[in-house]
N, C-alpha and C positions, 0 to 999 in steps of 0.2 A: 504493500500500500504506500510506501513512505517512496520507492523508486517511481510508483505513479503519478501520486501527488509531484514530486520534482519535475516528472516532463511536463505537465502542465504550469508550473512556475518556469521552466524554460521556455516555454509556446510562447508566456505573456512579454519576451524579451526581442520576439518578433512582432507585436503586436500591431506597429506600423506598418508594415506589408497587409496585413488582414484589414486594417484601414482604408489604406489603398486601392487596393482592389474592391471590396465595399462599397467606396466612390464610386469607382470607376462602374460597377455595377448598376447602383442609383440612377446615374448620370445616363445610362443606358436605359433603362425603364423611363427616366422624363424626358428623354427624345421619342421614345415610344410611343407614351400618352401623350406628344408635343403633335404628331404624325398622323396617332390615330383618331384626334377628334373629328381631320378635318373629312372621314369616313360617317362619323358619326351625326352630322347635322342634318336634322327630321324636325317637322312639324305634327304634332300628334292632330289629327283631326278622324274624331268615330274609330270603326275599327280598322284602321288605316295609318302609314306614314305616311304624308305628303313629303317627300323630296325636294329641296328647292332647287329652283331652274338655275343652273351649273351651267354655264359654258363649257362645254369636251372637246379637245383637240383627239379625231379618231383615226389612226391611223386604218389605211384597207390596201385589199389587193382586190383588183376587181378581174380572177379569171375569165367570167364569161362574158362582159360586154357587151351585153345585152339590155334593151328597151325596158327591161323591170329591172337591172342591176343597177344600170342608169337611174333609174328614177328612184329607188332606192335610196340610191348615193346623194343625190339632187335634195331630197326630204334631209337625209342626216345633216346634209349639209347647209341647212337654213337656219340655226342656230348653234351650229358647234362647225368646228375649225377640221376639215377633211385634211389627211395628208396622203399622197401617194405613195406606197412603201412596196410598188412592183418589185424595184429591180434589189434590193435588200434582201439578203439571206435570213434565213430561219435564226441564228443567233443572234442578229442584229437589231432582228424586231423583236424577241426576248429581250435583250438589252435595254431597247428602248425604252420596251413596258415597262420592267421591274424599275424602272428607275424614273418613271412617270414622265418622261419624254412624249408621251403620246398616253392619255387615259385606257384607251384600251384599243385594240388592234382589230379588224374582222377582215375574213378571207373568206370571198364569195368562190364557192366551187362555179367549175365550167358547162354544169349540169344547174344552175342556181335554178333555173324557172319550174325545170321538170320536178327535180327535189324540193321544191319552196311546193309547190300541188299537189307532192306525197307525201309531203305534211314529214318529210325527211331531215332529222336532225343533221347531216352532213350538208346541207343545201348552202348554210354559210359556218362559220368558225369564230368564235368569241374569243379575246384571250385579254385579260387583266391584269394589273400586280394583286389585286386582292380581287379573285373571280367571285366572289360571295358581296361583295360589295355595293353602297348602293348605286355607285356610279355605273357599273355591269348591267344592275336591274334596268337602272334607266334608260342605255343604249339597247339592254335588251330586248325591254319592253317595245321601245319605240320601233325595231326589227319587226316583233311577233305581230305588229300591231299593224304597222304598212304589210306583211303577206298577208295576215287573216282579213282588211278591207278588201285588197285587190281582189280574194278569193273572193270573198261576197259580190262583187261586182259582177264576176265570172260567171257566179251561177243565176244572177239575173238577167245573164245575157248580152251585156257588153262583149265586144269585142278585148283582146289582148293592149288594143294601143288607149279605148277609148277607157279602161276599167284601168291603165297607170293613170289614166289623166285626173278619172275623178278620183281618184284615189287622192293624190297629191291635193286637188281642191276641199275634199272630205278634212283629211287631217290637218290644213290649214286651221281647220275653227276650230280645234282644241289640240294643240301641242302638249299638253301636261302629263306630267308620269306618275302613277304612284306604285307603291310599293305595299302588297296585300299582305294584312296577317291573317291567317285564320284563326277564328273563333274561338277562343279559350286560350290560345300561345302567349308566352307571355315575351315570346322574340321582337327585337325591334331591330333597327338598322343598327343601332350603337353596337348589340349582341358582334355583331361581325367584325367590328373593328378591333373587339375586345379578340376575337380568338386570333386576329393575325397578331397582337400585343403579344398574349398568354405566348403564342408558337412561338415568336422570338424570343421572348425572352425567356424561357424554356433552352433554347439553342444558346442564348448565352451562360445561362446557366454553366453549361456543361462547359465552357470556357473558363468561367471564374474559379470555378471550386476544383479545374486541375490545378491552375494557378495557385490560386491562395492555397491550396493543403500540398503542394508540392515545394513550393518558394518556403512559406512558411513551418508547414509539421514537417516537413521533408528538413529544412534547415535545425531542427529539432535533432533529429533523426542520424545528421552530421555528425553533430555534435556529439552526441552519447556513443558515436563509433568510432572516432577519433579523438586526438590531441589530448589533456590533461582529462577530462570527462572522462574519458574511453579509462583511461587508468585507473581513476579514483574509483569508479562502474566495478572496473576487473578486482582492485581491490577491496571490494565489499565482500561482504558473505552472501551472495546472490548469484546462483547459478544462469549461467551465459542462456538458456534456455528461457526462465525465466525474465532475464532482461529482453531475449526478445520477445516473449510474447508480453510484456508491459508498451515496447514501441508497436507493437500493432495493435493494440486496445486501444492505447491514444490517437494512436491515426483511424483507426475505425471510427472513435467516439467524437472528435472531429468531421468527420466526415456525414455522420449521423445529425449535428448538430446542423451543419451546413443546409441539410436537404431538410431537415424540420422549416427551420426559415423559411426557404424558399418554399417548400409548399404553401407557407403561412401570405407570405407575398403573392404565391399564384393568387390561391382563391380569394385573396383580397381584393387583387385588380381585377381579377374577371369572372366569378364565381358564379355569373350570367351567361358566359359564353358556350356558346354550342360544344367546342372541344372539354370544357368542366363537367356541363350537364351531364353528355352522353357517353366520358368515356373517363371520369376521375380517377377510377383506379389505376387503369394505364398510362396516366400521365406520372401519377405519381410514381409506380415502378420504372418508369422508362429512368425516370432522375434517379430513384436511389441506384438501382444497378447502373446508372451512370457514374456517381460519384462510387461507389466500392471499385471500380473499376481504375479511378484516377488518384483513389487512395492506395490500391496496389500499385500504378505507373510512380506513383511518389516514392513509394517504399524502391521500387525497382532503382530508380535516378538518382536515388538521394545514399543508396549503397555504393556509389564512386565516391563518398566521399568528396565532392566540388568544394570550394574554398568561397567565402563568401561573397567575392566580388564575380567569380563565376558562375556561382550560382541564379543570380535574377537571371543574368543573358541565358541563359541553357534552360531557366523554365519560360522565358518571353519567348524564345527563336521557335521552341517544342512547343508552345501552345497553341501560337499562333498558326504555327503550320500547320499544326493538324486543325484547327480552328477553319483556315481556308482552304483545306483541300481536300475536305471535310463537308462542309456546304454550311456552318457555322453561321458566315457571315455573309458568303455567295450563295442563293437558291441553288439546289443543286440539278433544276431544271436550267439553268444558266450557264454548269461547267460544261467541260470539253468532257466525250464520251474516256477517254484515257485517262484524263485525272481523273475520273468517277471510278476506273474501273483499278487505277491504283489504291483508292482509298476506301475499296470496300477492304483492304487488308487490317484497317485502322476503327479502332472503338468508334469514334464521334461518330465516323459514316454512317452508324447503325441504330446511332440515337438518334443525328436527325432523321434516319430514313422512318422512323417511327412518329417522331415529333410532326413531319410533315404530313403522313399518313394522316393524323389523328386532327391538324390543322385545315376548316373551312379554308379555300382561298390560298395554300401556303403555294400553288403552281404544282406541286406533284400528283402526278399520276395515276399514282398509287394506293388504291384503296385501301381501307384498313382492315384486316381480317387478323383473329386468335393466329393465325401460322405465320406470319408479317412477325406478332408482337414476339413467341417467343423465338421463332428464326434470329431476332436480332436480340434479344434480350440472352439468348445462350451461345451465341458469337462475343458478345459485349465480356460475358462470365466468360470464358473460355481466352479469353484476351487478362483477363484480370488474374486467373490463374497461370497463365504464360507468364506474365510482368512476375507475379509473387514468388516463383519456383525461379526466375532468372533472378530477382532480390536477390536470393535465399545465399545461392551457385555463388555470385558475386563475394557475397560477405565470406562465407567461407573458404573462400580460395585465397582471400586475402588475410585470412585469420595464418592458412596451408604456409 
């Protein structure tokens, strides 16, 4: 008990790093809610948000070029800002978007007319930084809204050119968009912005608390296996066994502390959001087997024994990297298929691909299914036990 108590009186001599980082966390969460409110502004009227009319600069690609693609485009473009993004690669208009160069992107297939009257979801392509959101709804709506008039036109007998024409006159006398709840939900627009909040900072999560329990418990961890500590340690009456299993109760018990917080934090800021409601428990295991994972990578790093001006560089360079090449800080809809497929070798990979899974709007793919969560959750372990057995190997060869 007394060699326990002491690494916790050590921990408090790093206590500045755990500061730090802290901030730096904070600071990350009120750029967050700095971001996500301007998702969030609704007028409640009945059982409805009224959206307010937004100017959209929408990027398109108009494959088919056609008399109703055309007029289409002509409608979007009487109150929001059209861009051409023909000649633009697939990357480039991802880019665009996540970084709100363009509110949101749509790609009319070359079949648009035949697919728009088979009531065919491939007829056009939607694509946002936050696709849940309400600015989405409202390009979307305004889409659903010009094909479902033309169609009614059609089956009263218009022709094809005279049923674009009234169409465009029709929806001249009411442009407005809203955005439907149904009856008893108690989701509103804000709910959405809350989960792209939650998913990132979620994502950052797993960034800080390698950081902080590696820079700091890890500098702990130095310490009692080297230089004058290491000595005074050896000469106690305390078998080498038990002093290690007191440095991994610490770093465990640390690590436990870390992810209590942050759950506390999640459901604080978003305890409304869709990825809370429907999937609390998997958010909260995705973290903790996150952090036991970065409290074994700490135990693993922090067994070189680094000296302490080496030490911040070699947890900043290792965080980081794996932070972006990770999809941490980059959507991982946005990297190169080759960094994706080097960093499924690596934890984080596996927590965001979860984190995103379980995120309205994060741009992944990926649905979220039981064999998703523990595929990555028994990869994540299985990396954690790698890190702790290469700890172990280390210390002892160096004892050798």
């Amino acid at each position: 008990m007394h060699l326990f108590k002491n690494f916790f009186r050590m921990l408090s001599k790093y206590k500045s790093g755990i500061i730090i980082y802290g901030v730096i966390f904070v600071v990350m969460i009120a750029v967050l809610l700095a971001n996500g409110l301007q998702f969030g502004a609704v007028k409640d009227k009945d059982s409805t948000n009224q959206v307010e009319n937004d100017t959209y600069t929408i990027g398109y690609t108009d494959n088919s070029d056609s008399e109703l693609s055309r007029g289409l485009l002509e409608y979007l473009g009487e109150n929001n800002e059209l861009v051409d993004m023909s000649g633009k690669t697939e990357d480039n208009i991802k880019t665009m978007v996540f970084f709100v160069a363009v509110t949101a992107y749509i790609d009319i297939d070359e079949d648009f007319e035949a697919k728009a009257l088979a009531g065919d979801e491939d007829a056009i392509r939607t694509l946002a930084a936050a696709s849940d959101g309400p600015s989405s709804y409202v390009i979307e709506s305004m889409i659903n809204n010009y094909i479902k008039t033309y169609k009614t036109y059609l089956d009263l007998g218009f022709d094809s050119s005279e049923a674009i024409e009234k169409t465009a006159d029709n929806l001249k006398l009411n442009a407005d968009a809203t955005v439907f709840v149904p009856e008893g939900s108690d989701s509103t627009a804000l709910d959405h912005s809350n989960d792209f909040i939650i998913g990132t900072a979620c994502k950052f999560f797993i960034y800080i608390s390698f950081s902080a329990i590696t820079l700091c418990v890890g500098g702990v961890l130095v310490k009692n296996n080297s230089g004058k500590v290491a000595e005074r340690i050896k000469a106690s009456p305390v078998k080498p066994n038990m002093i290690s299993l007191t440095n991994t109760a610490g770093l465990i018990v640390c690590g436990i502390v870390l992810w209590v917080i942050m759950s506390i934090v999640v459901f604080a800021l978003g305890g409304s959001s869709a990825m809370l409601r429907l999937h609390p428990a998997e958010v909260l295991i995705i973290l903790l087997v996150s952090v036991v994972c970065n409290c074994s990578m700490a135990s693993f790093i922090s067994s070189f024994n680094l000296s302490d001006n080496v030490m911040p560089m070699a947890v900043n360079i290792i965080g980081l990297g794996l932070s972006f090449i990770s999809g941490v800080f980059v959507p991982q809809y946005l990297m190169d298929p080759v960094v994706l497929s080097i960093s499924k070798f690596l934890p984080f990979y596996w927590a965001v691909r979860v984190i995103d899974s379980l995120c309205p709007g994060s741009g992944s793919e990926l649905e979220f299914t039981p064999s998703v969560m523990l595929t990555s959750c028994g990869i994540i372990l299985l990396a954690a036990v790698v890190f702790a057995v290469g700890g172990a190997l280390v210390r002892k060869n160096k004892k050798a």
